[in-house]
C-alpha positions in Angstrom: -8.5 -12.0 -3.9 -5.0 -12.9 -2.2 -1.7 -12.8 -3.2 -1.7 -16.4 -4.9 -4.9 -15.7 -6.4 -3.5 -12.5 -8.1 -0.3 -14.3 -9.4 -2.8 -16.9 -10.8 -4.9 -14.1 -12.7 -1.7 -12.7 -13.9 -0.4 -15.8 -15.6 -3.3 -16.5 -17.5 -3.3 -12.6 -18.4 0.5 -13.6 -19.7 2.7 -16.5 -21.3 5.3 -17.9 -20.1 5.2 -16.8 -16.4 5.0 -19.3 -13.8 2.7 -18.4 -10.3 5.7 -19.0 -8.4 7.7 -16.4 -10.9 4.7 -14.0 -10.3 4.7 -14.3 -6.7 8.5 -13.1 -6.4 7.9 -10.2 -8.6 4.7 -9.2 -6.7 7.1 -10.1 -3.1 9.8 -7.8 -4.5 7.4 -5.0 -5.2 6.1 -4.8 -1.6 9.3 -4.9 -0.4 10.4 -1.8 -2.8 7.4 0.0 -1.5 8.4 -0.4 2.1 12.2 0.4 1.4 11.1 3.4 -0.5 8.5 4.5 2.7 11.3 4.2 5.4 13.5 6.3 3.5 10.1 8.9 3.7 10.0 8.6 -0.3 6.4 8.5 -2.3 5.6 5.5 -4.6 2.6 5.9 -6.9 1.3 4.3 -9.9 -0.3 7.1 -12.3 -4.1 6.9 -12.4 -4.0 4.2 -10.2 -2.8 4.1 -6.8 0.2 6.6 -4.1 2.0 5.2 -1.2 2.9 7.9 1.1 4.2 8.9 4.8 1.8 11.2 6.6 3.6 12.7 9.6 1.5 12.5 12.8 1.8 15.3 15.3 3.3 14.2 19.1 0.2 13.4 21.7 0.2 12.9 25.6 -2.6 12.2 27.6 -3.8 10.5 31.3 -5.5 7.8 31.4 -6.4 6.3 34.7 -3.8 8.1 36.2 -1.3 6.7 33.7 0.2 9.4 31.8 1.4 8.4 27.9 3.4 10.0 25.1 3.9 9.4 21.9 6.7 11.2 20.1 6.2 12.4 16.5 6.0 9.8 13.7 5.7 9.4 10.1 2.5 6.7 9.2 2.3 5.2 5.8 -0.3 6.0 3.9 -2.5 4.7 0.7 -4.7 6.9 -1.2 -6.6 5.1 -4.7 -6.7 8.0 -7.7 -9.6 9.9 -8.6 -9.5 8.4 -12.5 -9.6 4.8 -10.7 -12.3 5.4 -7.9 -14.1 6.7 -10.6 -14.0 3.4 -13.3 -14.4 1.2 -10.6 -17.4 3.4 -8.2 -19.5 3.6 -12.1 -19.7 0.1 -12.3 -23.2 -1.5 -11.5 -23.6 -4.3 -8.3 
């Protein structure tokens, strides 16, 4: 399912929403999410899904002579909640 196929489930979950409406709103939310992971903050949706920064150590290496380095960085993260894994993983295929 993409993003227009979402916003088309959603209006015919609810009146008087347009796809186009429903697109914005799910645009804007992405866009909240990133704001709020470059300024290192955690987003999460209770018993559902967390958007989160993981901070990754500094590495350097050689490769073919070549040496590399990459400084320390902060790597955004998504991890699904246990009470959701669990309602969708007990479904039958």
């Amino acid at each position: 399912m993409n993003k227009t196929e979402m916003a088309r489930a959603i209006s015919l979950k609810t009146e008087g929403q347009t796809i186009k409406s429903i697109v914005e709103i799910i645009d804007t939310m992405i866009d909240i999410i990133r704001d709020e992971l470059k300024a290192n903050n955690q987003v999460s949706f209770q018993s559902f899904i967390k958007f989160e920064n993981k901070k990754v150590k500094a590495k350097s290496g050689e490769i073919n002579g070549i040496k590399w380095q990459k400084d320390d960085r902060l790597v955004p993260t998504v991890k699904l909640m246990k009470k959701f894994k669990d309602e969708v993983q007990n479904e039958k295929c």
